[in-house]
C-alpha positions as CSV (number, residue, x, y, z in Angstrom):
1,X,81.5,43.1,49.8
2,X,82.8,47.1,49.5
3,X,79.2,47.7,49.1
4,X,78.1,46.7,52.6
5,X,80.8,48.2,54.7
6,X,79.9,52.3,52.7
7,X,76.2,52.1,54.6
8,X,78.0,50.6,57.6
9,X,80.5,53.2,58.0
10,X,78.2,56.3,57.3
11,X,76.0,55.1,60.3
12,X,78.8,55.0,62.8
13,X,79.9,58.5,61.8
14,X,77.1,59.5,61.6
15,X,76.2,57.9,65.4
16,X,79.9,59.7,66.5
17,X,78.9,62.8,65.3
18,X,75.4,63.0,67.0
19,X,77.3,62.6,70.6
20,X,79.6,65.3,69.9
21,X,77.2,67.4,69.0
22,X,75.5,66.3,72.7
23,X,78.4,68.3,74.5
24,X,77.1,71.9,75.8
25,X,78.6,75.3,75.9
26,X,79.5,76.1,79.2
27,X,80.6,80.0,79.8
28,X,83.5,80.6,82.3
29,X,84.5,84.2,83.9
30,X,86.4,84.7,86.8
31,X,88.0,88.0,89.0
32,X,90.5,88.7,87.8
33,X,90.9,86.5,85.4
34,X,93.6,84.5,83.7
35,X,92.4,81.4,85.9
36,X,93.2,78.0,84.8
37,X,90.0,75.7,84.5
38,X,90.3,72.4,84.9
39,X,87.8,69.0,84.5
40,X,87.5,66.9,87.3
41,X,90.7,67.9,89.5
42,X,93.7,69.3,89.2
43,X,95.1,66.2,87.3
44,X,92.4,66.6,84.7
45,X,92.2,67.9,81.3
46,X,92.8,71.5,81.1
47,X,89.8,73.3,79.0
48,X,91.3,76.7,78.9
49,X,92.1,80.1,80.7
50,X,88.9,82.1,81.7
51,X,87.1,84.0,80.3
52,X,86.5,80.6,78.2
53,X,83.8,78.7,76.9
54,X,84.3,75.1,77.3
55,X,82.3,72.1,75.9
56,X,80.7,69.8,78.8
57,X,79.0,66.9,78.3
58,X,75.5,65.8,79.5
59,X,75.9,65.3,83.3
60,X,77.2,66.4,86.3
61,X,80.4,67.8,86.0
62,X,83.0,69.2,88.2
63,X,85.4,72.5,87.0
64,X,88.2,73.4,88.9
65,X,89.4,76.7,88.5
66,X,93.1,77.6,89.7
67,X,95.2,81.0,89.3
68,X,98.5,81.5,91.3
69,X,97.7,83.4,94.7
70,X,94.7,82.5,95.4
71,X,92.6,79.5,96.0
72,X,91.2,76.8,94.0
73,X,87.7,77.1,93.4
74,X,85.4,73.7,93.2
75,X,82.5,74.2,91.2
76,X,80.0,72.0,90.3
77,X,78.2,72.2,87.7
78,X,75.0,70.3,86.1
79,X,74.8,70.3,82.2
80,X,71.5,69.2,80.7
81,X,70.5,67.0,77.4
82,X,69.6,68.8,74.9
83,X,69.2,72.3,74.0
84,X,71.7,74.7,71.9
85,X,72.3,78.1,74.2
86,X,75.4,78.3,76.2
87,X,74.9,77.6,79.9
88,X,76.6,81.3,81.8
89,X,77.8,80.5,85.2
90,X,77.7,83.4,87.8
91,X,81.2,85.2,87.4
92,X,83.4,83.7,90.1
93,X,85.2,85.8,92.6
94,X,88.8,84.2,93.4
95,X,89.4,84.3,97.1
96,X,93.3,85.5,97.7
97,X,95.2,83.0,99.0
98,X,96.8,83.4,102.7
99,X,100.9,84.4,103.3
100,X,102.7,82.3,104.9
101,X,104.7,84.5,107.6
102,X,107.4,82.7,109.5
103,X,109.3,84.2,112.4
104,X,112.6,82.7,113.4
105,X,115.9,83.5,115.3
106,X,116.8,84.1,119.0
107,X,116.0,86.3,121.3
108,X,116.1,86.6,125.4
109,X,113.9,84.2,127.6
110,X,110.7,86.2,127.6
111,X,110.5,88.2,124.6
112,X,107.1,88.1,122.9
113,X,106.6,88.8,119.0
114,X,104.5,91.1,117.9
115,X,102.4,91.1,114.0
116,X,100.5,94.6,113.4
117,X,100.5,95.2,117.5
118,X,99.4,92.0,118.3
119,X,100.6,89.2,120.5
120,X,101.5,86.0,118.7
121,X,103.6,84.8,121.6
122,X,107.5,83.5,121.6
123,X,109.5,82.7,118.7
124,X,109.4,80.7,116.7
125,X,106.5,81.3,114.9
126,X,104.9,80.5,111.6
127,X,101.7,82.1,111.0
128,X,98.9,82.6,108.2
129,X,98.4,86.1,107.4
130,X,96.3,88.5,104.7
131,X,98.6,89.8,101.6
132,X,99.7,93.1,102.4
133,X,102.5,94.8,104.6
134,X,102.7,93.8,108.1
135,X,104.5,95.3,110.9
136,X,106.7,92.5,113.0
137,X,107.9,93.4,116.5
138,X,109.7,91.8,119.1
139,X,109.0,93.5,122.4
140,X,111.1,92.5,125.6
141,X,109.2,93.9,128.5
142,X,107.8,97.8,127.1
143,X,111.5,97.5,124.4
144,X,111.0,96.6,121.1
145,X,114.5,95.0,120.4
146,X,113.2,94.3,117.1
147,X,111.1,96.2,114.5
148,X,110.7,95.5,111.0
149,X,108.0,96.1,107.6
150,X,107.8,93.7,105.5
151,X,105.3,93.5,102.1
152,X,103.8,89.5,101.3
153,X,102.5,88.8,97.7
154,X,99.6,86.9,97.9
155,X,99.8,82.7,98.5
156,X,103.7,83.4,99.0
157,X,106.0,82.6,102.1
158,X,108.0,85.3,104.1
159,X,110.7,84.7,106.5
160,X,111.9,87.2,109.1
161,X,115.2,86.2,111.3
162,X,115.4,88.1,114.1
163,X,118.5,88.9,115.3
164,X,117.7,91.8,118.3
165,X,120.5,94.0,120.1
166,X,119.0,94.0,123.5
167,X,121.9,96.9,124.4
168,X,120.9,98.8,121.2
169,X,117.0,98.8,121.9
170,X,115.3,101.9,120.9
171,X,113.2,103.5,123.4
172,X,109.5,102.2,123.3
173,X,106.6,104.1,121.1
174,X,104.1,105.7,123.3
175,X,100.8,103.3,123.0
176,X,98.7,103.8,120.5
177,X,97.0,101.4,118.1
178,X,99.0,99.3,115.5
179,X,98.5,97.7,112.6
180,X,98.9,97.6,108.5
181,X,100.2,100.9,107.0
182,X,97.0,102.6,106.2
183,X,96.6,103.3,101.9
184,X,99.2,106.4,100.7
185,X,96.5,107.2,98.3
186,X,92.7,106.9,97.3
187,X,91.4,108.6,94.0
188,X,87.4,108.3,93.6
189,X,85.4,109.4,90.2
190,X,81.5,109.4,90.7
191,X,78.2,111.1,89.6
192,X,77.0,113.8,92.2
193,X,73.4,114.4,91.9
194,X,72.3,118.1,93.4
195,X,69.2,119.9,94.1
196,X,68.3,123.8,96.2
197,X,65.9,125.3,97.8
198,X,65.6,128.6,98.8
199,X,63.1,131.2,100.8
200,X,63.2,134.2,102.4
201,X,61.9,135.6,105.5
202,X,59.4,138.5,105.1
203,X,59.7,138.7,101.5
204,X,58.6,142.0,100.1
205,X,58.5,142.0,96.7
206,X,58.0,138.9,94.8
207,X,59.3,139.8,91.2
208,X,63.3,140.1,93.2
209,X,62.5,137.5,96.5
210,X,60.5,134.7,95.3
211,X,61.4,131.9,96.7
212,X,63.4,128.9,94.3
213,X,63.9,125.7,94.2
214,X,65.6,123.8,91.5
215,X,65.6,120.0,89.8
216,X,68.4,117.8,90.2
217,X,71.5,118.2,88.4
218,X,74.5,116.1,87.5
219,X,77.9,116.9,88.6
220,X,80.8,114.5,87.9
221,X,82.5,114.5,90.5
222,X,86.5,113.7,91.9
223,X,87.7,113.3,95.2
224,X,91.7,112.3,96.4
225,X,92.8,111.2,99.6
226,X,96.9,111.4,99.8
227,X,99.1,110.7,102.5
228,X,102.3,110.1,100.4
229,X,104.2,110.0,104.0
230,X,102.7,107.0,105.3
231,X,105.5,105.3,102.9
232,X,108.3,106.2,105.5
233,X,108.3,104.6,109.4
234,X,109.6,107.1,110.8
235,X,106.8,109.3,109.7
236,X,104.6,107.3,111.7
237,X,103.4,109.6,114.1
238,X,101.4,111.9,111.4
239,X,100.2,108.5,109.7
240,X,96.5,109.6,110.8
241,X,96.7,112.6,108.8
242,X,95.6,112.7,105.1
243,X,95.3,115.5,102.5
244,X,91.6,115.7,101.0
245,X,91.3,117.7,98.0
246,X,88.0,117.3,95.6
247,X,85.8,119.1,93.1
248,X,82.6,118.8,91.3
249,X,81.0,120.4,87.8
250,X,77.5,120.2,86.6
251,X,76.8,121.6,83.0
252,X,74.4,124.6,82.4
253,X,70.9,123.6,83.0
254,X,68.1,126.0,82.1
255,X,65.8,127.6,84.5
256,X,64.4,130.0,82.0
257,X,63.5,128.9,78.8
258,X,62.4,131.2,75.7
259,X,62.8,134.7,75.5
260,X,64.0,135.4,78.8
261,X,66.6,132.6,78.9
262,X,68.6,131.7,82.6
263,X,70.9,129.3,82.9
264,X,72.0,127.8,86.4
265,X,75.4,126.6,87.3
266,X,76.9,124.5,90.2
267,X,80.1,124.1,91.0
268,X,81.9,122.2,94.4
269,X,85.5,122.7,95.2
270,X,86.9,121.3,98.7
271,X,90.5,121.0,100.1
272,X,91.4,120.1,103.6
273,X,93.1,118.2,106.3
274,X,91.4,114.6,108.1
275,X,93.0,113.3,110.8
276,X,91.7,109.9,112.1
277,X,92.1,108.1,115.4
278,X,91.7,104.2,115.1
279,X,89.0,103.4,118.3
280,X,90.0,99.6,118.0
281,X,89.4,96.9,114.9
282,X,85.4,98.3,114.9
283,X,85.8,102.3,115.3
284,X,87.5,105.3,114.5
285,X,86.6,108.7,114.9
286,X,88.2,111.7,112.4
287,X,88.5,115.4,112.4
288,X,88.1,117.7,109.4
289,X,89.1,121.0,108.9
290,X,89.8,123.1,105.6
291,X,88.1,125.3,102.9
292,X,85.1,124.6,100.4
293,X,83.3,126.6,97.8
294,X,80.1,126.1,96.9
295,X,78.9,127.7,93.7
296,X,75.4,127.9,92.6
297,X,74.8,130.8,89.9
298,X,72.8,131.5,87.4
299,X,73.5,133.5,84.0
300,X,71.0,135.4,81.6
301,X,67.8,137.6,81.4
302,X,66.6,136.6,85.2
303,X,69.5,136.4,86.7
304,X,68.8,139.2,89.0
305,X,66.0,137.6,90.7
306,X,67.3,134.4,91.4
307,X,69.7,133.5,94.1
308,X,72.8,133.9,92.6
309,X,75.6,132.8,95.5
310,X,79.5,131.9,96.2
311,X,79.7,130.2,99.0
312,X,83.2,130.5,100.5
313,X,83.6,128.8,103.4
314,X,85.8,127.4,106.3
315,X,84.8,123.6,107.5
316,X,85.5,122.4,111.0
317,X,83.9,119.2,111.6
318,X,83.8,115.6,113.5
319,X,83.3,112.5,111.4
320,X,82.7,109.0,113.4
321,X,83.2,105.9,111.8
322,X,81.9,102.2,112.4
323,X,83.9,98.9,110.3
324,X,82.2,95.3,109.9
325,X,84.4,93.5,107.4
326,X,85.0,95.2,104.1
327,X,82.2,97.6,105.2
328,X,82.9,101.1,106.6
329,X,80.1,103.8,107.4
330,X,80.3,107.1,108.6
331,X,78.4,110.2,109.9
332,X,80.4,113.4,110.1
333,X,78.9,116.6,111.0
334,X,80.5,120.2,110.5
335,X,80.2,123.8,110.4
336,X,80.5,126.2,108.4
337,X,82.0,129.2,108.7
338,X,81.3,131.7,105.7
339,X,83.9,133.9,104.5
340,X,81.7,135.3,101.4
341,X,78.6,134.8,99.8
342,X,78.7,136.0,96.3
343,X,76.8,138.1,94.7
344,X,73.4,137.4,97.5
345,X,74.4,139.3,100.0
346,X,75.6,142.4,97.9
347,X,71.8,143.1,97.3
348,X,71.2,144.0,100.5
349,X,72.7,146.8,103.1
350,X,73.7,144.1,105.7
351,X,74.2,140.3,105.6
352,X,75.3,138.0,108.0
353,X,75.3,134.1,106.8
354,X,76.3,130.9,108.9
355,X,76.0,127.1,107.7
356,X,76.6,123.6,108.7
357,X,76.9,120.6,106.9
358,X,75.7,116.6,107.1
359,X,76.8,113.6,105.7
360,X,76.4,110.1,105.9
361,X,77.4,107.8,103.9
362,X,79.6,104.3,103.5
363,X,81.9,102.4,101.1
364,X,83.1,98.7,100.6
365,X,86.0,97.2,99.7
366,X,86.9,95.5,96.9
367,X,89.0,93.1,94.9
368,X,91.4,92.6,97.9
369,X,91.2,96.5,98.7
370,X,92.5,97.6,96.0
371,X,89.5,99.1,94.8
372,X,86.4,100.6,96.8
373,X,82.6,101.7,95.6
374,X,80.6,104.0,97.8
375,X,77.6,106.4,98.1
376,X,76.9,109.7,100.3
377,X,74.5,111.9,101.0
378,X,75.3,115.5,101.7
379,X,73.1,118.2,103.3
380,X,74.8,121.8,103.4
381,X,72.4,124.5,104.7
382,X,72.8,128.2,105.2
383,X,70.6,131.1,107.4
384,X,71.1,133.8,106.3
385,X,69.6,137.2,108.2
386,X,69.5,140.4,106.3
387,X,69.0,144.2,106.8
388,X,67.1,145.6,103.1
389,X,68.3,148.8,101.9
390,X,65.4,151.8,102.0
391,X,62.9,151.5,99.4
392,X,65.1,148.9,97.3
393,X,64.1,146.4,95.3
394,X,65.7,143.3,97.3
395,X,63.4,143.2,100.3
396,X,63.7,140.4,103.2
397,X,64.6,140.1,106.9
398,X,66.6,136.5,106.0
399,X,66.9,133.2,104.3
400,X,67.0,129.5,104.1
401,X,69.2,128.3,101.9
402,X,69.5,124.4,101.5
403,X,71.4,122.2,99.0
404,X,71.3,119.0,98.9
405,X,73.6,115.9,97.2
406,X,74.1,112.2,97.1
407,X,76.8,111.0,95.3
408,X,78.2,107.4,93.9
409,X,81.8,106.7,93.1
410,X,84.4,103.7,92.5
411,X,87.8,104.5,93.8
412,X,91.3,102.8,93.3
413,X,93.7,102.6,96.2
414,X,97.3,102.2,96.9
């Protein structure tokens, strides 16, 4: 009798086995992550905390992927018989969850509240609003009787109680555009990819004016933003302004190679002041001004016939900006004013040099705008107009001098 339940009992292990072995590797990512993931609904079994994989079996199946401030994500997902590889799933971007902002208390018949500069009428009010700080007024007439910042966590619930002195009002703001405190900082880290060209006018000689132009070289390049005042209210009026310092350096790259080895160098160095003037929710328009030098040298057996210059210069620009979402683009235009050349202008008897510079470029933001990726393209170009010394060996009436750049970068922001 114990002989014919062994064959028996091998076969329904064996049968149990195979449809565990049906079950597929499903791969689970999520940003950021720490997500919960869920089978079915929320009341489900929990499979794990991403990234995860998780076993699925043949079918239709429904994940549910949860993480504290933000929102559930539904995703459905269709697992195959058969086959061994792990089925990835596209990464999945949590979507922050809204703050809860309520606005309560008393204030006199007709007082209107006020979120970022906007109207959200009389109180009491309970409004959904992004993460973030948020400016919350309560104007009577042109008085705010009540003015306060306050900071919401994602997904989390706020209260403000106003309680205005309508005696004790301060004096009203002159109008300008409201809304959240703009970053205090911005710090950006990219490749900058560069290339010249250079010719002279009525070039005499060509062994000491040929013309030049160069192949791309690779700069890493860092750029800050600060505005460390933006952190008090009462600062408000210079909120606009912002300190932009940034720099760029490209290794040696030969020019020359062999026995008569040249090496070129380029080097970017920029510090300045940007003040911007919101133009609405869509616009803004900025002003630069400040100091940039622009090296491009060269080192070695040639280096006297190539256009060895140190560009010093003073920037005064306009840059005009468009927003659609997370997107921002720009176009900024400005000229420069140069304070020295370098070594250039010292081969000649006189030398007078002016420049402008163009960019456009644009950024997005990401994770929540806490982070930001962009690209630019920069053309800087100088004219230069020369008087040649008698009989010396630098012969030309002028110059062109172009460079140009376009750069990439991922920047954090706070």
């Amino acid at each position: 009798m114990v002989g014919r339940w062994i064959p028996a009992a091998v076969v329904i292990a064996s049968v149990g086995v195979a449809h565990a072995d049906r079950r597929r590797t499903v791969h689970v990512e999520t940003t950021p992550p720490g997500a919960t993931i869920y089978l079915g609904d929320k009341d489900g079994a929990v499979l794990g905390t991403t990234p995860a994989d998780v076993k699925l079996a043949p079918g239709d199946q429904v994940l549910v992927i949860a993480l504290d401030g933000y929102l559930d994500e539904v995703v459905p997902v269709p697992v195959p018989a058969g086959g061994k590889r792990p089925i990835d799933l596209d990464p999945i971007r949590m979507r922050a969850a809204e703050s809860m902002l309520e606005i309560k208390g008393t204030a006199p018949d007709g007082a209107r509240v006020l979120v970022d500069g906007e109207d959200r009428g009389a109180l009491p009010r309970r409004l959904e609003v992004a993460p973030g700080p948020h400016q919350v007024q309560v104007l009577l007439g042109d008085k705010a009787i009540w003015d306060e910042w306050v900071e919401l966590d994602s997904g989390a619930e706020h209260v403000v109680t106003v309680t205005p002195t309508v005696d004790e009002a301060p004096p009203p703001e002159p109008s300008r555009p409201r809304g959240p405190r703009p970053p205090l900082a911005i710090v950006r880290v990219g490749p900058d990819f560069g290339w010249r060209s250079l010719s002279y006018q009525a070039a005499g000689d060509a062994m000491f004016t040929p013309s030049f132009s160069s192949r791309v070289l690779t700069a890493v390049r860092v750029e800050a933003e600060l505005a460390p005042w933006r952190a008090l209210p009462e600062a408000r009026p210079v909120w606009p302004l912002a300190l932009v310092v940034g720099g760029g350096f490209a290794p040696a790259d030969a020019v020359v190679a062999g026995s008569r080895t040249t090496d070129q160098f380029w080097r970017t160095t920029e510090v300045g002041l940007r003040y911007r003037l919101g133009l609405g929710r869509h616009a803004a328009l900025a002003a630069d001004a400040g100091w940039a030098r622009l090296i491009w040298a060269f080192r070695g057996d040639q280096e006297d016939a190539l256009p060895d210059t140190d560009y010093q210069t003073v920037r005064l620009g306009l840059r005009g900006e468009g927003v659609v979402g997370p997107l921002t683009g720009w176009l900024a235009i400005a000229n420069q004013v140069v304070v020295s050349g370098g070594p250039l202008p010292d081969r000649f008897a006189t030398a007078d040099a002016d420049g402008f510079a163009l960019r456009l470029g644009g950024r997005a933001a990401l994770w929540g705008g806490r982070l930001e990726a962009g690209a630019e393209y920069q053309l800087t170009s100088f004219s230069w107009s020369f008087e040649p010394v008698m009989g010396g060996d630098y012969q030309a009436t002028g110059a062109s001098d172009r460079i140009d750049s376009a750069r990439l970068w991922l920047g954090g922001v706070y």
